[in-house]
C-alpha angles and dihedrals in degrees: 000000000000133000092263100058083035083060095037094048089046087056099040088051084055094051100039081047086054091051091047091050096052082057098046082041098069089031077056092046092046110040102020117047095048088068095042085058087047091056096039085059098048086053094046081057106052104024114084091188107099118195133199104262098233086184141021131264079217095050093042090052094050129010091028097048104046089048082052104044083041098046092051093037091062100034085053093047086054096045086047097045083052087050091047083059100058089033093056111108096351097080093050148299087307120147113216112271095055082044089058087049102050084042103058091035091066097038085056083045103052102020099049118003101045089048090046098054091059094032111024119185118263124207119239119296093038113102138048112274084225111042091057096103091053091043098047085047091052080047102055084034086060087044095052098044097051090056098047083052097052096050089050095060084048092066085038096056097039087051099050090041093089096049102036097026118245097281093050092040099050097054093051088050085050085046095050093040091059097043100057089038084063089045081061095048094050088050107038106079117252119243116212114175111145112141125247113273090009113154105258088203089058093057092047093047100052085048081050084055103043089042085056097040090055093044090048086050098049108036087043093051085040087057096035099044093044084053094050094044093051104052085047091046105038106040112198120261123267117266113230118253113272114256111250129194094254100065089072093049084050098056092044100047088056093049 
């Protein structure tokens, strides 16, 4: 691939990422901030420590979420179009738009599910003020880790397939991938900071909403960047020229 579809593919992840923000923008504005102002009010009501508010509630829930879903969203849709372009051709006879799915499927699934299921986010007023360095670096360990991980059962997988077949060699490298991912689990230290009398729904309820704001990022930028590859890589056919009326003359005057 050379460096100008390189170039065109960077600026159309970015721009499929900015489109996928906007939607898990407004996923973001529905489902999640409710339950950020929820929180904010359980621990209003049973803190007795009162901060200067550096910023507003109003400000966070607008202007300072949209600069940081938009921001990630486009700084994401550039890091995967880079990995689309690595991934092209070297996963499997995929086209592009199949490569951007798979692609976006196990970014959603490293980067974000399999870290959330061990570390789950938590809404305002849940977690120890102290303990958020250790906590954030558990976090980027468990990140790190699961993609490691994944790209590991890639090269599994491609090496047994000649042997076991792809279907056969891509379960074992599923099965080996979540395998090690619960050997992490077992390792990596549990963090357990809920507040006493916190509303359990609550809890359940802002997961529900970052789960769906990361799913609405990645499968809309999956659809969106496939879209956007395939119409640069696999340029449309040539029409044929119309007919005119001089092309009959012509014949007959040859006859």
């Amino acid at each position: 691939m050379n460096s100008i579809s390189v170039r065109a593919l960077l600026v159309r992840g970015m721009l499929a990422g900015l489109i996928a923000g906007i939607l898990a923008l407004v996923v973001a504005y529905l489902l999640g901030e409710p339950r950020v102002d929820s929180a904010i009010a359980f621990e209003g009501a049973h803190s007795h420590e009162h901060g200067v508010e550096l910023v507003s509630r109003t400000l966070q829930s607008t202007a300072g979420l949209a600069t940081g879903v938009l921001l990630f969203g486009v700084a994401v849709g550039g890091i995967a179009a880079l990995a689309f372009c690595v991934a092209l051709g070297r996963i499997g006879a995929f086209g592009a738009r199949a490569t951007a799915a798979l692609l976006s499927f196990g970014a959603l699934l490293t980067v974000y599910v399999v870290p959330f299921l061990k570390y789950p986010a938590n809404p305002p007023a849940v977690g120890n003020a102290d303990t958020i360095g250790k906590r954030t670096t558990l976090y980027f360990l468990m990140i790190l880790l699961s993609v490691l991980l994944a790209v590991a059962a890639v090269l599994l997988g491609r090496r047994l397939a000649p042997r076991l077949g792809n279907w056969n060699a891509t379960v074992t490298a599923a099965l080996a991938f979540i395998v090690a991912v619960g050997l992490a689990y077992a390792f990596l230290p549990t963090i357990n900071e809920v507040p006493k009398g916190f509303p359990a729904t609550l809890i359940w309820q802002f997961r529900l909403a970052a789960l769906a704001i990361q799913i609405t990022l990645w499968s809309s930028f999956g659809l969106l960047f496939g879209h956007f590859a395939e119409r640069l890589l696999v340029p449309k056919p040539a029409t044929a020229p119309a007919a005119t009326g001089t092309e009959p003359r012509a014949a007959s005057a040859a006859n």
